[in-house]
N, C-alpha and C positions, 0 to 999 in steps of 0.2 A: 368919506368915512361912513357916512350915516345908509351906504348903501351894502358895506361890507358887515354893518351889527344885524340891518336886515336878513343877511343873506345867512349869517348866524343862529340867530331868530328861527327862521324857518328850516334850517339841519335842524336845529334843537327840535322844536315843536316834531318836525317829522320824526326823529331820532323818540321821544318819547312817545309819539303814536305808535309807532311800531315796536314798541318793546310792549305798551298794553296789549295790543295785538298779539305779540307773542305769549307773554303770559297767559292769557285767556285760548289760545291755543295750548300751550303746553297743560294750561287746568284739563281741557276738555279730555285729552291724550291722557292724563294720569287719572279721572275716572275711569275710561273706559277699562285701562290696565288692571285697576282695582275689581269693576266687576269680572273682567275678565280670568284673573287671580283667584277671586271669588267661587268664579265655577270649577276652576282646577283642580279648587281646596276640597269641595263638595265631590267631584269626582275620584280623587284618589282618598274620600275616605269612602266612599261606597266599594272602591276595590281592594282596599283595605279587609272589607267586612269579608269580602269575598274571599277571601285569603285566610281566614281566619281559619277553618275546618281542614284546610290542607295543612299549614303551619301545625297544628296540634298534633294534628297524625304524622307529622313529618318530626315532631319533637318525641310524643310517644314512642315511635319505633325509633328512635336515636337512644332514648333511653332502655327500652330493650335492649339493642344493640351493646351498651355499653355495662348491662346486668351479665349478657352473655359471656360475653369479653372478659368480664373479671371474673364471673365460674370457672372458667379454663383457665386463666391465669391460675387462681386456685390451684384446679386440677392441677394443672403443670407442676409450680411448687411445687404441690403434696408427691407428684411422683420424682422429682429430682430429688427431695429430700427422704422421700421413704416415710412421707408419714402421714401416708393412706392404709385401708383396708381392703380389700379386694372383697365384696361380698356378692355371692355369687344367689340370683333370685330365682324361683321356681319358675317353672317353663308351665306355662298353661297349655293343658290338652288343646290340641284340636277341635272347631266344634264339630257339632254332631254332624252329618254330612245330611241330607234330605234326598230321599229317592225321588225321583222322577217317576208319574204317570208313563206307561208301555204309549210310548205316539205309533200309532200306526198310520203311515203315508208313504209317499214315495223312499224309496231307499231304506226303507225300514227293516231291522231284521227279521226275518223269520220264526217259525219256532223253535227251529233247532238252536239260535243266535245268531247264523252267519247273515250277512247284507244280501241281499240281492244283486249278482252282477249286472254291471253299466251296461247297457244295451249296445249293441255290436255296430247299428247303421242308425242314424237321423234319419227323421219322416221326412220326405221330398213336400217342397214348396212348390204348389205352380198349380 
């Protein structure tokens, strides 16, 4: 008997080293997870920041979008119920047109107005 409490004895003893062991294993593993969590945390709020100028302009033109949307809703109404105006706004002239400087070059017209005809044959290479 006194050799079976021994052999007891030392599971036990083993049986407790190796769970301190473990534990001090699994501490090490759950700082690391922690720093590591850490810089995750740090990087998705720098992209975060990053997102912010897109997000804004992505909500601004949605809210456009949704100003548009209900003017013509509007619109629509008013004209299935007939209770618009039709008003008709003045047509602004034309502006003024600007003459052009007489270019005289190539292809230019003469004095009488007409172009100058295309020349009949190409200059020989060679």
């Amino acid at each position: 008997m006194p050799t079976l409490d021994l052999i007891l004895q030392i599971v036990l003893i083993c049986t407790v080293l190796f769970t301190v062991v473990m534990l001090i294993v699994l501490w090490a593993k759950q700082r690391e997870t922690v720093k590591e969590l850490a810089d995750i945390k740090l990087t998705l709020v720098e992209a975060f920041k990053h997102l912010d100028k897109p997000l804004a302009d992505a909500l601004s033109e949605n809210r456009r979008n949704n100003r548009l949307i209900s003017e013509l809703l509007a619109l629509k109404q008013a004209e299935m119920t007939g209770d618009f105006e039709i008003v008709e706004e003045p047509v602004a002239p034309p502006p003024p047109t600007v003459k052009m400087p007489n270019f005289k070059g190539p292809g230019a017209a003469g004095k009488d107005g007409k172009m100058a005809p295309p020349p009949q044959s190409f200059p020989k290479i060679g």
